[in-house]
Structure formats: structure tokens, C-alpha cells
C-alpha positions as a printed NumPy array, in Angstrom:
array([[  0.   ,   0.   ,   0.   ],
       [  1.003,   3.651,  -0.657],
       [ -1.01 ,   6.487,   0.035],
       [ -0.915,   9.438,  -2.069],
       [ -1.799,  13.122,  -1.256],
       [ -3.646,  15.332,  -3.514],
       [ -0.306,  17.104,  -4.547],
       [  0.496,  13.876,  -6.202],
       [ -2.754,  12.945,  -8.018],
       [ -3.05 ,  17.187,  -9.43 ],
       [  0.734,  15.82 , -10.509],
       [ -0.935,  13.179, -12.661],
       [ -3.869,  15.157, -14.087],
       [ -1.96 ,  18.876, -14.972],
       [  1.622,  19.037, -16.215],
       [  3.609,  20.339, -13.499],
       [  7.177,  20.069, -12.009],
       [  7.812,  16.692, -10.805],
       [  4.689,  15.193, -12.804],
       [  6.973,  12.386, -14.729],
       [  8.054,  11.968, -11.   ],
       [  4.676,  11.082,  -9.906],
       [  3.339,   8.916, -12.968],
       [  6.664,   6.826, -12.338],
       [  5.778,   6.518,  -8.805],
       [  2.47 ,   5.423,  -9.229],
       [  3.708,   3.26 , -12.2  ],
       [  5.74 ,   1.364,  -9.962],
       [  3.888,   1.299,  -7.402],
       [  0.975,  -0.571,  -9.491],
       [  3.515,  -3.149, -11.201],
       [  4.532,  -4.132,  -7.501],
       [  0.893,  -5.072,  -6.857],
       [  0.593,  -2.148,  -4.489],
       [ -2.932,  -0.837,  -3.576],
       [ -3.243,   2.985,  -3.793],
       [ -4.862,   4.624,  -1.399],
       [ -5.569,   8.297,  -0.306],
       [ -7.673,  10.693,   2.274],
       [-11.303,  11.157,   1.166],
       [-10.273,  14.69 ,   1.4  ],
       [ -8.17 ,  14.625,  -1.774],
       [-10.776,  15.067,  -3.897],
       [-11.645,  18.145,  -3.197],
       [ -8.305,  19.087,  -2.935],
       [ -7.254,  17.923,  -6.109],
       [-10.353,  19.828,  -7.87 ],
       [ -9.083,  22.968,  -6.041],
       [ -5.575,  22.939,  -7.41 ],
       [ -7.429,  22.559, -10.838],
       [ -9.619,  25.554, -10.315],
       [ -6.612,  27.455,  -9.412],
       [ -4.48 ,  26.498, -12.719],
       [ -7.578,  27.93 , -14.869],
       [ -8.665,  30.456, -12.743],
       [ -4.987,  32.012, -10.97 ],
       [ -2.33 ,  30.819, -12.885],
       [ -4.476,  30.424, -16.338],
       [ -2.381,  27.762, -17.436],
       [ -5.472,  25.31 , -18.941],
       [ -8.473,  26.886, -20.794],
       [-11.813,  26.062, -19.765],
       [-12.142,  23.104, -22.129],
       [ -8.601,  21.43 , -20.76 ],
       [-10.382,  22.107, -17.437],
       [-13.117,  19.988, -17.777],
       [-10.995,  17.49 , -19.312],
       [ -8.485,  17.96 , -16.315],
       [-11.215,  17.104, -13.897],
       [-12.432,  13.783, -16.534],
       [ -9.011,  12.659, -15.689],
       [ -8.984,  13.752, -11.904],
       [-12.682,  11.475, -11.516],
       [-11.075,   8.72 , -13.712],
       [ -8.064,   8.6  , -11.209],
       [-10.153,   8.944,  -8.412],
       [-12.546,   6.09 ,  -9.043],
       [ -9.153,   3.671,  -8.87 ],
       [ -8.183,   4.406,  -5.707],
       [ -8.913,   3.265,  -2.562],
       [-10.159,   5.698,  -0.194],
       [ -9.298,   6.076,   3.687],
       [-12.07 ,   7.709,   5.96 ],
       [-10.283,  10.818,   7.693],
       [-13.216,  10.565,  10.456],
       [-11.379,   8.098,  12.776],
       [ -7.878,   9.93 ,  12.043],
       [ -9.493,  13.07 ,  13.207],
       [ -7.74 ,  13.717,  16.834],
       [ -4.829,  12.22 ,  15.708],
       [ -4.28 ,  14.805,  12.697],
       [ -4.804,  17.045,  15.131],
       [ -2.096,  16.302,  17.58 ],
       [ -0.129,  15.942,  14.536],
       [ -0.936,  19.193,  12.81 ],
       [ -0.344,  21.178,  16.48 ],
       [  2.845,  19.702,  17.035],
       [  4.346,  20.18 ,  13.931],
       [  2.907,  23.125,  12.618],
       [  1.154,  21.406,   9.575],
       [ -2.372,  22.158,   8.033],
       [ -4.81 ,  20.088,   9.288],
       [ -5.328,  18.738,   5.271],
       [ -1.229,  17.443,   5.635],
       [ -1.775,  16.215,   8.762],
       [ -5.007,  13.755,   7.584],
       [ -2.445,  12.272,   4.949],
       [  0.479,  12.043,   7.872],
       [ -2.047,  10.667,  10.207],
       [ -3.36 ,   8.14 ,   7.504],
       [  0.454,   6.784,   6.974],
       [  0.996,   5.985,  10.461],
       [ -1.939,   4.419,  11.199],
       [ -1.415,   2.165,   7.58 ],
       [  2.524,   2.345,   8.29 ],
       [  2.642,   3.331,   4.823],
       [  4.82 ,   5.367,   2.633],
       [  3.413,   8.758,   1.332],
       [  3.734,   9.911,  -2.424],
       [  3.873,  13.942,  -1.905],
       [  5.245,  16.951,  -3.333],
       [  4.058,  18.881,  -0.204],
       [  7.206,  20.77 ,   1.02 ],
       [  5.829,  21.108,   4.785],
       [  5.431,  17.578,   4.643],
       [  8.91 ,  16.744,   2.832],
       [ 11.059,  19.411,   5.374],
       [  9.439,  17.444,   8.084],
       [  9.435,  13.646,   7.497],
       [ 11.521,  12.931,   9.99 ],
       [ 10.264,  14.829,  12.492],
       [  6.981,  13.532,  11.411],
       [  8.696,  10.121,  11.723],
       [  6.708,   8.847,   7.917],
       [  8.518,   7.018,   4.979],
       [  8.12 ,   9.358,   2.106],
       [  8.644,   7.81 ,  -1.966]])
């Protein structure tokens, strides 16, 4: 199992830094017969970054948009999601002790309780793994 945060999946639906990066992570992750899993959260968090490439950086028109998120749904329906209710209070302690968003600290709270390696681009996560004592790919 690997669980990937939505910095990875935007990573495999818009052309970014790092995106061959991520595509060869998740390529080898699915040709060792890993499951891939992620927060429930990344969703909408993956839609967001979207929004912002048409509607900030205006990178993707408004067709490529809509195609962007085809892709994003198409991804989505292949992975395996993790409920972030049960992680709740211990995202929490995580996010207050290490000065992480509360949306990081879902995805760090996921990988300990899976002890699984995380697939992220996140630099408050990266500076900190660790601290944060996760495996990162």
C-alpha cells in the first residue's frame, strides 16, 4: 500500500514540475501489486488545485479544465479511499505539534496508522518527514 496526497494525483492530471516523477511513482507502485490509497479529502483538494491552474495561474483553458477534472474522476474512481473521520484527533495532535495544516496532517495521520509510505510533493510535509517520523517515496 502507498497512500498518495492530492499534490500527487493534481501531478498526474496537470503538467507540473515533478509530474513524470509522480506517474513513475504510481507506475511502480501498481507493477509491484501495491494498492493505492488516499484521504477522502483529496478530492476536493485535487479539484481545487485545478480551479486554481484555470482560474490564478491560467495555465489550462476552460475546455482542458473539464478534461483535467475527466481525468482527476477517472483517477479517483481507482483508488482506494481512507475515511479521515477516525484519524481526526490524531491529525490534530499531529498538525499542532508540527505546525502542519490540518489537510497534511489527515495524509500524515493516515500513513501511520497504515505504516505506509506517502507519495507527496508537499514541502511542509517533505522538510518534516523525519520529524513527522513517515517514509516518504
Amino acid at each position: 500500500m502507498i497512500i498518495v496526497d492530492a499534490s500527487a494525483i493534481v501531478k498526474l492530471v496537470v503538467k507540473e514540475e515533478n509530474s513524470s516523477k509522480a506517474i513513475a511513482e504510481i507506475e511502480g507502485a501498481i507493477n509491484r501489486g501495491e494498492v493505492i490509497v488516499s484521504a477522502d479529502i483529496a478530492l476536493a483538494e485535487t479539484l481545487s488545485a485545478i480551479w486554481k491552474h484555470h482560474k490564478i495561474l491560467k495555465d489550462i483553458s476552460l475546455n482542458e479544465l473539464n478534461d483535467k477534472i475527466d481525468v482527476a474522476l477517472l483517477i479517483w474512481d481507482r483508488i482506494v479511499k481512507i475515511d479521515t473521520r477516525p484519524l481526526a484527533h490524531k491529525a490534530m495532535e499531529v498538525a499542532l505539534a508540527n505546525n502542519l495544516t490540518t489537510y497534511d496532517s489527515l495524509y500524515v495521520a493516515a500513513c501511520k496508522a497504515n505504516n505506509a509510505p506517502l507519495l507527496t510533493f508537499d514541502d511542509g510535509i517533505i522538510n518534516r518527514a523525519d520529524e513527522l517520523d513517515i517514509q516518504l517515496l
